[in-house]
C-alpha positions in Angstrom: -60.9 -35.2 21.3 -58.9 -36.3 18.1 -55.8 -34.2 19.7 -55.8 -34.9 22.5 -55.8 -38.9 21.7 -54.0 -38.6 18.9 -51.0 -36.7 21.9 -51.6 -39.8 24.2 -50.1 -42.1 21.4 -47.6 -40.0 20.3 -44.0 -40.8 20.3 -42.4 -40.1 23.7 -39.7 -37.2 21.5 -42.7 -35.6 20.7 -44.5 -35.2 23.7 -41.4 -33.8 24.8 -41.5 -31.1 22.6 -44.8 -30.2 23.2 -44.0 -30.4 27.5 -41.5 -27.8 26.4 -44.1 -25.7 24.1 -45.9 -25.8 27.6 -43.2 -25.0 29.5 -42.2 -21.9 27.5 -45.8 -21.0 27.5 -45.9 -20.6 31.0 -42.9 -18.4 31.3 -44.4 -16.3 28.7 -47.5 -15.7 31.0 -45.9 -15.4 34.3 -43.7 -12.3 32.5 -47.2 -11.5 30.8 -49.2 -11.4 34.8 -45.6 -9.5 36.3 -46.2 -6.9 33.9 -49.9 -6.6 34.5 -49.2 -6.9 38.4 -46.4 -3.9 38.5 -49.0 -1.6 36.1 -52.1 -2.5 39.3 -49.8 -1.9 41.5 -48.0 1.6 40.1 -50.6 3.3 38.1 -48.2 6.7 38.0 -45.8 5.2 36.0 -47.9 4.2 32.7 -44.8 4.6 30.6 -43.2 2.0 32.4 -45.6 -0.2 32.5 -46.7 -0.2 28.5 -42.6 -0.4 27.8 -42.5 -3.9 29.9 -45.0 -5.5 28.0 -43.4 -4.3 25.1 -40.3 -6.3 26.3 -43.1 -9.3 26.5 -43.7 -9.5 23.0 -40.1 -11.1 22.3 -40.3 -13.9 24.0 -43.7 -14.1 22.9 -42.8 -14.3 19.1 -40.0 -16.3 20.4 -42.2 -18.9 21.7 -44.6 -18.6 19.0 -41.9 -19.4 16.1 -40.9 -22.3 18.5 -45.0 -23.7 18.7 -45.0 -23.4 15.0 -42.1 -25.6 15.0 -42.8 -28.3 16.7 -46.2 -28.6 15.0 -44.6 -28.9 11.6 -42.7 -31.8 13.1 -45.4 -33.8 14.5 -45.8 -36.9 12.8 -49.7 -36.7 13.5 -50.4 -33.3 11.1 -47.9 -34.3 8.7 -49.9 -35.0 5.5 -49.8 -38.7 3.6 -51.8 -40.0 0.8 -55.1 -41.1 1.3 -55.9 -39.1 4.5 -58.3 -37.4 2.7 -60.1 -40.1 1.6 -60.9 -40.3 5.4 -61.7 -36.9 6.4 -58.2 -35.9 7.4 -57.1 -33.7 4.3 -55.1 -30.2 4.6 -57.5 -28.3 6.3 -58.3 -30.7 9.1 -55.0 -31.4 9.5 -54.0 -27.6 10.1 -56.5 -27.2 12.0 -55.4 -30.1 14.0 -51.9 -29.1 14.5 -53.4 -25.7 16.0 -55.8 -27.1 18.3 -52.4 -29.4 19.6 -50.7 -25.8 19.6 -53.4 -24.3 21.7 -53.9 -27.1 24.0 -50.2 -27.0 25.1 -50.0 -23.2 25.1 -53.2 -23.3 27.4 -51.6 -26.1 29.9 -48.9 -23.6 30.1 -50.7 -20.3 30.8 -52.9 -21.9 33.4 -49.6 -23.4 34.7 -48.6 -19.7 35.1 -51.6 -18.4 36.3 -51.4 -21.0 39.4 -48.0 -19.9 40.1 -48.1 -16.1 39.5 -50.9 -16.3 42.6 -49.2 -18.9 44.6 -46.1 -16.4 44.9 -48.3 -13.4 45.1 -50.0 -14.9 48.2 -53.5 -15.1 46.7 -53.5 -19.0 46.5 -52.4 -20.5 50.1 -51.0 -24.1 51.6 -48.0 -24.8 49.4 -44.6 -23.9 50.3 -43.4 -20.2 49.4 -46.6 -18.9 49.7 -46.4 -15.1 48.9 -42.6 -15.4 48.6 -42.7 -12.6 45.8 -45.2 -10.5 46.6 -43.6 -7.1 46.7 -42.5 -8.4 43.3 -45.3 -9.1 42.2 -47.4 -6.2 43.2 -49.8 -7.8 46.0 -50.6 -4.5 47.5 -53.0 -4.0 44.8 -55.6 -6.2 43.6 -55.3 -7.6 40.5 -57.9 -7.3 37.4 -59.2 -11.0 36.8 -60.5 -9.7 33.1 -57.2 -8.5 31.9 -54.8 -11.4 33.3 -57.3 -14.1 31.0 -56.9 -11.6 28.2 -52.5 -11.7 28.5 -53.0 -15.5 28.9 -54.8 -15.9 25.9 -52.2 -13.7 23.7 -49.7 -17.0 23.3 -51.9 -19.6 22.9 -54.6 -17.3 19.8 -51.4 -16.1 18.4 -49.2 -19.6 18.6 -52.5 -21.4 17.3 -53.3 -19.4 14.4 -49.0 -19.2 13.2 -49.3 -23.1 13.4 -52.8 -23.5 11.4 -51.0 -20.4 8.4 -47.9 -22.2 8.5 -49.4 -25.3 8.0 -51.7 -24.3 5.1 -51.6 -26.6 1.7 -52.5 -25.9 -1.8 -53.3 -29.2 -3.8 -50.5 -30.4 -6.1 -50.0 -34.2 -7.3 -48.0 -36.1 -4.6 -45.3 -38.1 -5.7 -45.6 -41.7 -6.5 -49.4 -41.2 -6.8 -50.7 -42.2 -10.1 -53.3 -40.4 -12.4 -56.6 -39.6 -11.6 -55.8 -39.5 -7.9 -54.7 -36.4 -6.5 -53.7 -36.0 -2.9 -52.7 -32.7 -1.3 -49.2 -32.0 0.2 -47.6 -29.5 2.1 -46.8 -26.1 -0.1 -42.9 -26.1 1.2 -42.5 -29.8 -0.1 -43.2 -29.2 -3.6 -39.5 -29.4 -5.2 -38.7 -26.3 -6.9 -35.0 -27.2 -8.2 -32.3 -23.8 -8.0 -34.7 -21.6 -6.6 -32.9 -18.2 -5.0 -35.1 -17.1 -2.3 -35.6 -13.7 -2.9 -35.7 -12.3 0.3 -31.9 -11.3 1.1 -32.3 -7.5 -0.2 -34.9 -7.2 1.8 -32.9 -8.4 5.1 -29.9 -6.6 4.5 -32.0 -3.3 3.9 -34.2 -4.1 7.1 -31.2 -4.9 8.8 -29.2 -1.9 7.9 -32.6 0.1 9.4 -32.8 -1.2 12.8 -28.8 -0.5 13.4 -29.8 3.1 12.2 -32.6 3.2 14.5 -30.8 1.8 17.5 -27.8 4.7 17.1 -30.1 7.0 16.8 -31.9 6.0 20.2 -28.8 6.1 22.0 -28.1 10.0 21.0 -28.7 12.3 24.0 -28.4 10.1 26.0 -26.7 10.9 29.8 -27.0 7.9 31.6 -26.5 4.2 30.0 -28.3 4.7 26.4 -29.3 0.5 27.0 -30.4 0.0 30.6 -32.3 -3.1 30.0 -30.8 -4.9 33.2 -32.4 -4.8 36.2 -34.0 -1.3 35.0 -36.7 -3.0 31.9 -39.2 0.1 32.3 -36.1 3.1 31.5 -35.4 1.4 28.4 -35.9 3.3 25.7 -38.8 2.1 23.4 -36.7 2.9 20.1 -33.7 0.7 21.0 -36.3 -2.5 21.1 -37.6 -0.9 17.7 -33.9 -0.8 16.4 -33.9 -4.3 17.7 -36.8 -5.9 16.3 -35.8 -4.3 12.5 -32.3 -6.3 13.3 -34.5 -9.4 14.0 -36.5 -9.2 11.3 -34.5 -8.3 8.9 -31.1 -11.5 9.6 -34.5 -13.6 10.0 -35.3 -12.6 6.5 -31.5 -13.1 5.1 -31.3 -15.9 6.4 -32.8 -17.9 3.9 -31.1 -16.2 1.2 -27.5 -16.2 3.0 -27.8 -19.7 3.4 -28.9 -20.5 -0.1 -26.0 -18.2 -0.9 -23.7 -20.5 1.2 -24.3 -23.7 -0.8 -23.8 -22.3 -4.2 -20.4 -21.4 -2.7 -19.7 -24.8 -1.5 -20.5 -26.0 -4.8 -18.2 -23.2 -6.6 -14.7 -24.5 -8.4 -14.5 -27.7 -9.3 -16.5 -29.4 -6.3 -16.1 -33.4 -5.3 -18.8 -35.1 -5.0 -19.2 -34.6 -1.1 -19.0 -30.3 -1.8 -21.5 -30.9 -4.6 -24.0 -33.2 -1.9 -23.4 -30.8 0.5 -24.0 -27.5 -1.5 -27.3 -29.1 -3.1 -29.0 -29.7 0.3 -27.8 -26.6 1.7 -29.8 -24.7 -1.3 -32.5 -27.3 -0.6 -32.7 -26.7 3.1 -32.4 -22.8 2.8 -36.0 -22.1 3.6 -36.2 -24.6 6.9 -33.4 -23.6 8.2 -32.6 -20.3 7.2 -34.9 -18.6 8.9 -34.5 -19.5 12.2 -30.7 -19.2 11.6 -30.8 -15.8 11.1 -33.1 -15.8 14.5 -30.5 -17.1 16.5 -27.8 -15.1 15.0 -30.2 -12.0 16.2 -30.1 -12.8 19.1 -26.5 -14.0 20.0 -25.6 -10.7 18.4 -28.0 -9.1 21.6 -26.2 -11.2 24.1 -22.8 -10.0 22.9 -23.9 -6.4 22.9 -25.6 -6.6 26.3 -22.4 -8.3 27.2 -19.9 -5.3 25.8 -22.2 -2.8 27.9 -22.3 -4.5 31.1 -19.4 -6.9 31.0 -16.8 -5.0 32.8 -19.1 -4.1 35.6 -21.7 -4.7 37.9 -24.8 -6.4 36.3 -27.9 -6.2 38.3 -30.0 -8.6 36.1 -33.3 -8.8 37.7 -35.1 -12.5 38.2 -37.7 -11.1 35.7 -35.2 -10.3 33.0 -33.0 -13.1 33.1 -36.6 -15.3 32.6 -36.9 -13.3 29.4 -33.5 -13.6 28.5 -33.5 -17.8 29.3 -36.9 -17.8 27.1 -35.3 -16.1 24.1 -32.2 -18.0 24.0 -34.0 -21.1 24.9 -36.7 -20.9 22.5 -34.5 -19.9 19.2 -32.0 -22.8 19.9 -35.6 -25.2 20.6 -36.2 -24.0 17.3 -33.6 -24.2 15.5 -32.7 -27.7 16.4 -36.8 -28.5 15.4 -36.1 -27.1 12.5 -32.8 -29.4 11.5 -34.9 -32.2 12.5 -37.5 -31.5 10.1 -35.0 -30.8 7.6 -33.4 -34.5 8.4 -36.8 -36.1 8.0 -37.4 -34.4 4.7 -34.3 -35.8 3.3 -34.4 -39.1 4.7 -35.9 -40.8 1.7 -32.9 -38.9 -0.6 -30.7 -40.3 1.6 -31.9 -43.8 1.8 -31.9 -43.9 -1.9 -28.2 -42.6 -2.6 -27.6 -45.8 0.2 -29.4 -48.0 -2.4 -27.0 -46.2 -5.4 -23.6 -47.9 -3.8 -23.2 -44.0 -2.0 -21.0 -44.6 1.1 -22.6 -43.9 4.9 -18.8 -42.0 5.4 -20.0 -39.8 2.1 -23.4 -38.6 4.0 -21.9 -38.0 7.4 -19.1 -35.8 5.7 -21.7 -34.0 3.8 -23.5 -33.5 7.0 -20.4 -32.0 9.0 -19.3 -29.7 5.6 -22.7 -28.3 5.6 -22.7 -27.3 9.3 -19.5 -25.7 9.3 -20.5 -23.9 6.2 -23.2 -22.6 8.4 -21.3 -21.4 11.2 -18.4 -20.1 8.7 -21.3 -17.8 7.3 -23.3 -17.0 10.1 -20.9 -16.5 13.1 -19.1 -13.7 11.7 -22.3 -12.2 10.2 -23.2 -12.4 14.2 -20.0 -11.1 16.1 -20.4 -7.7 13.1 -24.0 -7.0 14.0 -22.8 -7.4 17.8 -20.4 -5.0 17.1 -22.4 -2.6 15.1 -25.2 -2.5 17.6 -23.0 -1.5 20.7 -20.5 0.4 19.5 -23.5 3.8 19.4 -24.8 2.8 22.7 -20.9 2.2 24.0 -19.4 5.3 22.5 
């Protein structure tokens, strides 16, 4: 009840981003309820059917990173001092911000559920009734039991992200005096020059999944990729090669963007290079992350682009959804994300404003770093692009 009053107050911005939390989720279970329809509806072809919902899981984890950020922007679970004092400490905030997640992620599968029968024909008197079902598999019936098992995938897994992600330890709060501890959030603890330590460990996974995805394209007499139009003759160890790419630029990411601001900062820097540099390294573990998920995937859209750019492309409706999900979902997140990085500097900013700092000095600092950013990470993209198709290409 607290959630759901505490969403009916909430700022209109933010109930937006939870409608769109909602709105992914329910694209994630309408792919979720195709997949289970085409497996009632051709049992012979198992393979196929296990390698679609394999193609599931991205936008899944897609929509999952994109839950978890949105509920680390939501003013309501953000914690402040003396919530605990009222019952509201780190735990029951967590677990507050997850039952927000799984409320939204809910609205959204049942959203999908409603559909996914409406165009199968099962649900009647609304236009388009049945309008997909050869699609959808209508010739067979479909198992009630395993549909409200897919539909609770999202919401379990986009619940319990938000309530880890979310977890505290207790530290002193700033401005809090003696004898009166509070408990903040773990990632707002200042630890000045840190290097995160996770860019070995990106370039090496990385370096794996491009391995991986030239040697799934060996032996290979037809089109080594033929994700459009064709999800189930895909082979499973391109979207293995895939995921280790994922993974691993999601794991640099930090790192490379750490990396980027101690470069800014490098010979002799003004004072805007110096500003600029020092949030960069500052914002490296909010924003790094999902930089190095959007970078992943732009590098898959250019591939899939150099394989099927100079001919036909028969995207399916099914894989295009999946593909607007993805792409949807990473930018969602990667705009939360600069949000919450905005709000965590907001009081640094304000006081530089009370130092005499110009507003001109901020909003240069602010462009520097973001072409700083796409300086490091659109190359970094357009090489992993061309690394990943030139095996399936050759």
């Amino acid at each position: 009840m607290l959630a759901l009053r505490l969403a009916r107050g909430s700022h209109p911005l933010v109930l937006m981003r939870r409608l769109l939390v909602a709105a992914a989720s329910a694209g994630v279970g309408f792919l979720l309820l195709c997949t289970l329809g085409y497996a009632s509806g051709h049992p012979a072809h198992s393979t196929g059917s296990v390698l679609r919902l394999l193609w599931c899981l991205v936008p899944l984890a897609a929509t999952v990173q994109f839950a978890v950020a949105v509920a680390r922007t939501d003013p309501s679970t953000r914690p402040r001092a003396g919530l605990s004092a009222v019952g509201l400490g780190p735990v029951r905030l967590s677990l507050l911000a997850a039952v927000s997640t799984a409320v939204s992620c809910t609205l959204g599968s049942m959203v999908a559920l409603l559909f996914f029968l409406h165009l199968r024909g099962d649900l009647s008197g609304l236009p388009f009734d049945g309008a997909a079902a050869g699609l959808l598999g209508a010739n067979a019936p479909l198992p009630l039991a395993a549909a409200l098992v897919l539909l609770t995938l999202l919401p379990a897994a986009a619940s319990t992200t938000s309530a880890l992600a979310l977890r505290t330890r207790p530290v002193r709060a700033a401005g809090v005096q003696d004898g009166s501890q509070d408990l903040v959030p773990e990632e707002q603890v200042p630890v000045p020059d840190a290097p995160p330590t996770g860019l070995p460990w990106g370039v090496a996974l990385t370096a794996a999944g491009l391995a991986v995805e030239a040697y799934a394209s060996r032996g290979s007499t037809d089109s080594p990729f033929p994700l459009p139009g064709k999800l189930e003759s895909t082979p499973a160890w391109v979207l293995v090669g895939w995921t280790l790419t994922a993974i691993g630029l999601a794991t640099a990411g930090p790192g490379l963007t750490h990396l980027a601001g101690r470069l800014l900062q490098a010979v002799r820097p003004g004072a805007v290079r110096l500003l600029a540099g020092r949030m960069l390294m500052d914002e490296a573990g909010r924003i790094g992350r999902p930089l190095g998920v959007v970078s992943a995937v732009l590098s898959a859209v250019i591939a899939a682009f150099a394989l099927y750019g100079t001919g036909p492309r028969p995207f399916g409706p099914l894989t295009a959804l999946g593909a607007v999900l993805v792409i949807g979902c990473t930018t969602a997140t990667l705009l939360t994300s600069a949000l919450e990085a905005k709000q965590a500097r907001t009081e640094t900013a304000r006081t530089l404003l009370r130092l005499g700092t110009p507003a001109s000095a901020l909003r240069a600092a602010t462009a520097l770093r973001a072409a700083t950013l796409l300086l490091v990470f659109a190359p970094l993209t357009w090489a992993i692009a061309e690394l990943a198709a030139l095996p399936l290409t050759a």
